[in-house]
N, C-alpha and C positions, 0 to 999 in steps of 0.2 A: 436428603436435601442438603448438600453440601457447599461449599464457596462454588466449586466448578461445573456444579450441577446445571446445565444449560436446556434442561428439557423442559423446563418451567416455560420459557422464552419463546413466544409465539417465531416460527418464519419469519418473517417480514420483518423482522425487529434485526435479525440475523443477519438478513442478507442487507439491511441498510444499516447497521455495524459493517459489516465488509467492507462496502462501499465508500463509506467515510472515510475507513482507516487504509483504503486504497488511495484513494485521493489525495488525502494528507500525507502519505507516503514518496505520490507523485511530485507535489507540489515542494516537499522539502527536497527531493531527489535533482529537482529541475534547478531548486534556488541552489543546494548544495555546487550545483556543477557550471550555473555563472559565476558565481562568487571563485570557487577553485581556477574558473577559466581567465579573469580578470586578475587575478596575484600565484605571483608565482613563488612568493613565500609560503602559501595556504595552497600547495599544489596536492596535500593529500587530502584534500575537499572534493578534490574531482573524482579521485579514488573512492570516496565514502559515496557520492554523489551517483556514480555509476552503480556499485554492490547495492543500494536502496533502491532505484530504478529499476535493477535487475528483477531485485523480490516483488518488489510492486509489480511487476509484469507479468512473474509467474505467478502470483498470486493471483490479481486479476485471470490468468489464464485457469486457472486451478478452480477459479468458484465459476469463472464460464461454461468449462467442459464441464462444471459439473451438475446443468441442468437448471439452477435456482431461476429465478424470474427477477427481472427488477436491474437487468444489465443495458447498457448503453451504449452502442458503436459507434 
């Protein structure tokens, strides 16, 4: 039973950690790339804004294909 030990950790708990940190991923992703879009002093915002929406994407795609329940379309 170690710090990483995640077997303890019912499903459900798991797959709504995912979903969270999907979300919050989206939403900074989204604010990242008005904010870069609007100054073009802060234009590597749009850069940071896109590479986090990218993850957020394929993550969400990663825990989709991968069967769990608790997904949203």
């Amino acid at each position: 039973m170690g710090i990483g030990d995640s077997s303890k950790i019912p499903p459900e708990r798991n797959v709504l950690t995912m979903n969270t940190l999907l979300i919050i991923a989206g939403v900074v992703a989204i604010v990242l790339l008005l904010v870069g879009g609007f100054s073009q002093a802060l234009n590597w915002l749009l850069w940071v804004g896109v590479i986090l929406l990218v993850i957020a994407a394929i993550g969400w795609l990663l825990s989709f294909m991968s069967g769990r329940r608790g997904h949203t379309v």
